[in-house]
N, C-alpha and C positions, 0 to 999 in steps of 0.2 A: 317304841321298838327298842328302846334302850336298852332295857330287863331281858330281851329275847336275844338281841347283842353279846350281851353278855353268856348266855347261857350257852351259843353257840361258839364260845370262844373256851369256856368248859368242857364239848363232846366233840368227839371225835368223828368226821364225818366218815363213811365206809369206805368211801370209791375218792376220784381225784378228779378236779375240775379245770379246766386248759382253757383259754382262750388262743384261738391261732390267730395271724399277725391277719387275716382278713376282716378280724371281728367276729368270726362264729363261736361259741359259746361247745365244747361238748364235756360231756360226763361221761368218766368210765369206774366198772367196777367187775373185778375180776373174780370169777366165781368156778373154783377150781371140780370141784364136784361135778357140774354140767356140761355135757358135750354143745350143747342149744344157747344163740348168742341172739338178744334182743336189740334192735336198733328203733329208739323211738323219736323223732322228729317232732318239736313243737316249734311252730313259729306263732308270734305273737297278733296274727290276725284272724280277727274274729268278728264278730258282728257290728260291736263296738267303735271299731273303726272303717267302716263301710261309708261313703259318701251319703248323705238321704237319698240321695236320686237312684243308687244302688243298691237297695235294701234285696238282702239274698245272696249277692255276690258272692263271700267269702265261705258259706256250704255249697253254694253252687261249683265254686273253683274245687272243692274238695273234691266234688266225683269229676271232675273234668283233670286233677292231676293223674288218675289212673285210665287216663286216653293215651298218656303217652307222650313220646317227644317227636322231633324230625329223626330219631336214628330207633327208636324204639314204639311201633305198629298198636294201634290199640286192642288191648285184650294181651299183648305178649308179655307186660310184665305180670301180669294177675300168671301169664301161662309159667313162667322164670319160677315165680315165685312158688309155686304148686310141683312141680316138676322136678324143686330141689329139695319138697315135702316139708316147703312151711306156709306160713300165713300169715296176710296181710291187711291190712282195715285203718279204718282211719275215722274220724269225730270232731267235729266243729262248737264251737261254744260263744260265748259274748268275749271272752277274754283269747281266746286260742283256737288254731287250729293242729290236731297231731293225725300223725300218718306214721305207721309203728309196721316193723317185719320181724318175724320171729323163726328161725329157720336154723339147724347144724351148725356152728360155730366154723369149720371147715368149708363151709359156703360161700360165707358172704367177700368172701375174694372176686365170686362171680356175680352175685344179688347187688350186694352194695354200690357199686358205680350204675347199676340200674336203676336201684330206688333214686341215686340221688340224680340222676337223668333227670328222670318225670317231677322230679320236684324243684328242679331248679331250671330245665329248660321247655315247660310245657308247652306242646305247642299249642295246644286250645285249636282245632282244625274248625273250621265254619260247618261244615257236613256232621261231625260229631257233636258241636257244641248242639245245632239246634237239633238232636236226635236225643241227648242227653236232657237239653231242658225240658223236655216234654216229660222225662223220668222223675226232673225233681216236682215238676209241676204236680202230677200223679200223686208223689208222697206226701205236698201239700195239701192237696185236696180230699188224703185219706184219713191224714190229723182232724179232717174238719168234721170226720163220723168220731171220734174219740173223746169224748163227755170229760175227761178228765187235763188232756190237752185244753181242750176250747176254755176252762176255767181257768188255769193256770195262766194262760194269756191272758185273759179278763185280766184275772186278777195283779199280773204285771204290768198291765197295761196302765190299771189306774191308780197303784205305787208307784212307780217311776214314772211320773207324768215329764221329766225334764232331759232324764240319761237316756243315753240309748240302751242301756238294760229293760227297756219296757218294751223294744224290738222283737217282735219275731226271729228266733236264727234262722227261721226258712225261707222270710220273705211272703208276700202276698202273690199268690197265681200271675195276677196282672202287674209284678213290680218283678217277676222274674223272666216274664216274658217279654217286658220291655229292655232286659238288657241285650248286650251285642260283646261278641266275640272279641273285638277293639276294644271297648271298655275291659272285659275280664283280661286280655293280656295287658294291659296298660295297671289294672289293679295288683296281677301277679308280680307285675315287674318292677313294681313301684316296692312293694313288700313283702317278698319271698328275698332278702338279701341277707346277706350273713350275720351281719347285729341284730335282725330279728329272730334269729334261729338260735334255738340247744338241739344239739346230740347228743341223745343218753343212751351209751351201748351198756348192755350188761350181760356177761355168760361166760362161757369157757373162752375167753380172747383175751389172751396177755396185752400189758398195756402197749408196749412199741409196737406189736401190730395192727394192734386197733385205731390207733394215733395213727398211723401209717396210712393205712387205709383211708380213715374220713379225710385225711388233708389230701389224699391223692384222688379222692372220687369228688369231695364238697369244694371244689375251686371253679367250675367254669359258672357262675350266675350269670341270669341276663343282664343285659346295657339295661342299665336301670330309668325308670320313666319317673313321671309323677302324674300322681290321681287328682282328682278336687280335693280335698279336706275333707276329712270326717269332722264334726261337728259333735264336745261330749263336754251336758251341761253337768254342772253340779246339782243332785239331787236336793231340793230345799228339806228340811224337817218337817213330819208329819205333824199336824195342827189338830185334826180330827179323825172321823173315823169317815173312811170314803165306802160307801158299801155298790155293789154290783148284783143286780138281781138277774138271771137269765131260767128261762124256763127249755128245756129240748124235748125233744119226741123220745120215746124209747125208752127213757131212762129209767133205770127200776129203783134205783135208790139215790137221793138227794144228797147234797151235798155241801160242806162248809169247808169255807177255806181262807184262813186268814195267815196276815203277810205284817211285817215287822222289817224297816230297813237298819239293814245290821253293820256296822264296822268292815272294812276292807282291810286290807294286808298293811295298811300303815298301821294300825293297833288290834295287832295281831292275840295278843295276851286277851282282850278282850274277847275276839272271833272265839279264840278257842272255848273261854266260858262260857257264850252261845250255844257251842255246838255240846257242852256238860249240859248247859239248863235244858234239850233239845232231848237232850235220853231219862233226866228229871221227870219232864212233861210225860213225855210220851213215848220214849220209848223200850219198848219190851214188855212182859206181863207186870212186872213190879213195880213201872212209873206210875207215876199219879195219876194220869187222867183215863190210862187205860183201867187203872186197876179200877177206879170211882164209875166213870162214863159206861166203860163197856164190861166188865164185872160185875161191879156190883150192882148200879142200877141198869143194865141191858136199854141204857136208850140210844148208844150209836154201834152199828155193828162192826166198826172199826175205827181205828183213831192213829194218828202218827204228826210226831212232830220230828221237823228236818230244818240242819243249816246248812244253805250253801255258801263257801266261800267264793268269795269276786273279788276283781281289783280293786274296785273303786268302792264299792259298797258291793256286802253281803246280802243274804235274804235270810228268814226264819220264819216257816211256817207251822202250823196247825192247820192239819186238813184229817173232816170225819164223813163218815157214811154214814147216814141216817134213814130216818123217815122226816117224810117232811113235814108232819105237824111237832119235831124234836126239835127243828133247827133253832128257834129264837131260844127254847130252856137251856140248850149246851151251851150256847155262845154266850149268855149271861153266864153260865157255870164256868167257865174256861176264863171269862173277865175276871171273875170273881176269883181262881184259883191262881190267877197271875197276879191279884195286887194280896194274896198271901205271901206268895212268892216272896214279895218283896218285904215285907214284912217280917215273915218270921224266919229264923234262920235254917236253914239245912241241919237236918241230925246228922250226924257223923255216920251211921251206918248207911243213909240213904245214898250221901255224897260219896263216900267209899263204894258202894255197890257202883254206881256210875262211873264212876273213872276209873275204876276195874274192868267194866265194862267196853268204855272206850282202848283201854290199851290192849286190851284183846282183840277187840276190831282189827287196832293199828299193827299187831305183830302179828295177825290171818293175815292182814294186805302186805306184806310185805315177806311172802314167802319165796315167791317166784321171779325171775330173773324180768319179765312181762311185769308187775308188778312192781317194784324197781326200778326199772327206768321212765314206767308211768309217773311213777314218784316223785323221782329227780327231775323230770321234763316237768311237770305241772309246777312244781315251786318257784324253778328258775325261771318258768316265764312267767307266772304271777307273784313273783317275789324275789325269793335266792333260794338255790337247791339245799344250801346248810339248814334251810329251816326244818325240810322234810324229816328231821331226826331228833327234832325239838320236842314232839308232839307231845311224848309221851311224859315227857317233862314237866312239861307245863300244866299237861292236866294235872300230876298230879301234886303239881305245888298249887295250885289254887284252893282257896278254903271258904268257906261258907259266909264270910262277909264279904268275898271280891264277887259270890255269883251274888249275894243282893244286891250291892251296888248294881250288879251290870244287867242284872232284871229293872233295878229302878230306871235304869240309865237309856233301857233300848226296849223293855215289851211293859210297854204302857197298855192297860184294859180300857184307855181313851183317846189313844190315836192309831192308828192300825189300818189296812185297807183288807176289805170282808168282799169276797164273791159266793154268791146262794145260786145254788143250781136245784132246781126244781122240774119233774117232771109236765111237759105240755098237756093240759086239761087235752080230755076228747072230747 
């Protein structure tokens, strides 16, 4: 992190970052142009940290914070928030959960002590919680017709054989219906507090009122509890190649999917050259594997490789659509194209075209006021919000011997975990 330290001590970050004297964390950036003021909530609970006995909790809490409080009815704020012609939503992860309002800038006088109602004093009612679990059950059970879900599980399942990264975020039918109303307020109260939280407002709201505002809506949390312990191992280094074979009914085209465990936000310089070697591989018409695999020799009908960034440990996969008498020649192909990788150097026009590529990505995401404080909330809870402005930096100071190293260093064509999905003979 040293190098990334540095670099942030060189740029200038947009917006301004507070901590109030309760320990909440908020981000502001004022954006004169827009009448429309984003307010996005991340707090740092997520799958991650869920008890084992709990597995599901912290997406299940997510739709049970828009039930409501004891002063606010369920459905009224979903009604607040419509009524003052904006919009609300929220997303659960292994590292986070965020719950985001986007609405007139002139509003949130009235929205704001609302949102932060339902998220700091939920009530979780027993009549709605078991009306609602039956909702997430449903969403569970409609992942499990989703051929591309069901492998991605496999396939995390038997890479992370240690973290809870190998977790399900939704939990299992039977591990969500075993929870209880007492447990999820006991989970909320324990970790919905203000040192787990960022506030990242961004729109037309000058700073003193926007400050104004979150310390006079974000102060009443609950009496705080405590949960059992989450339980988060360190994932050991991959030794071999774990593979998964699952066959389903329906499926029209086969599948490969292989997994790489990658760097977390402590060697961040490194992530980011993943996520370069990641549009290298595959992606867009010009990468390698698409242009070789699915161009020139027509043997998968799609191909794509992706890095996610995580706290603890990242992932980085290749995942293709084939036929299934393709699967075993791509996957040697794909072996074989990653210990070039490593081998021979990057041309310079390749490398250039990619980080060209990524920093266009990064100034599309970063047009909108919703996008922005997505931004700065995802950083600061998996890292620090000054990194969010690093990106484009970094990519492009990296050069064709730090991506070999860090192809040698993390996508071995001999330890890896591989899940085959294969249509069910009739």
């Amino acid at each position: 992190m040293q190098q990334l330290s540095k670099q942030i001590n060189e740029i200038c970050f947009p917006g301004n970052i507070f901590t109030l004297d309760n320990g909440l964390t908020v981000i502001h950036q004022y954006l004169s142009a827009t009448p429309v003021a984003v307010v996005d909530v991340w707090t740092r609970v997520g799958t991650s940290i869920e008890p084992p006995e709990w597995a599901g909790m912290a997406h299940f809490l997510e739709h049970m914070i828009f039930k409501g409080s004891q002063n606010i009815a369920p459905g009224e704020f979903d009604w607040i928030i419509e009524n003052s012609g904006g919009v609300t939503n929220a997303a659960t992860s292994h590292d986070y959960a965020h719950f985001f309002i986007t609405t007139a800038a002139h509003q949130l006088p009235h929205t704001l002590p609302c949102f932060a109602e339902i998220l700091l004093q939920a009530e979780i009612d027993e009549e709605e919680f078991l009306r609602e679990r039956e909702v997430v059950v449903e969403e569970i059970l409609s992942c499990l017709d989703d051929p591309d879900w069901l492998g991605f599980q496999a396939l995390c399942d038997s890479l992370y054989q240690c973290h809870t990264y190998g977790r399900s975020i939704l939990g299992t039918a039977e591990q969500v219906r075993a929870l209880s109303p007492n447990q999820m307020r006991c989970f909320h109260r324990t970790y919905y507090q203000p040192e787990n939280m960022t506030v990242a407002i961004v729109g037309g709201i000058e700073q003193d009122r926007a400050l104004s505002l979150v310390e006079s809506s974000f102060q009443n949390f609950s009496v705080r509890s405590e949960c059992p312990p989450s339980i988060i191992e360190a994932e050991p280094p991959l030794t071999e190649i774990r593979r998964t074979e699952m066959q389903l009914p329906r499926l029209e085209q086969a599948r490969l999917m292989m997994a790489w465990i990658a760097p977390g936000v402590e060697q961040m310089h490194d992530a980011y050259g993943l996520d370069l070697l990641s549009v290298i591989l595959a992606g867009g018409r010009a990468s390698r594997l698409v242009r070789e695999l699915q161009q020139e020799q027509k043997i998968v009908f799609d191909i794509v490789s992706e890095f996610s960034l995580q706290r603890d440990s990242s992932l980085f996969t290749i995942t293709a659509w084939l036929a299934p008498d393709r699967l075993e020649a791509t996957e040697a192909i794909i072996r074989d194209r990653l210990g070039e990788l490593q081998h021979t150097p990057i041309s310079e026009a390749e490398l250039a075209r990619s980080q060209r590529l990524l920093c266009n990505d990064y100034a599309f995401s970063t047009e909108t006021p919703s996008q922005l404080a997505g931004l700065y909330g995802y950083y600061s809870t998996i890292a620090s919000a000054e990194l969010a402005v690093t990106y484009p930096q970094v990519i492009q100071q990296l050069n064709a011997q730090d991506l070999q190293r860090i192809a040698r260093q993390y996508l071995s064509p001999e330890r890896y975990a591989v899940t085959v999905m294969t249509p069910l003979a009739s």
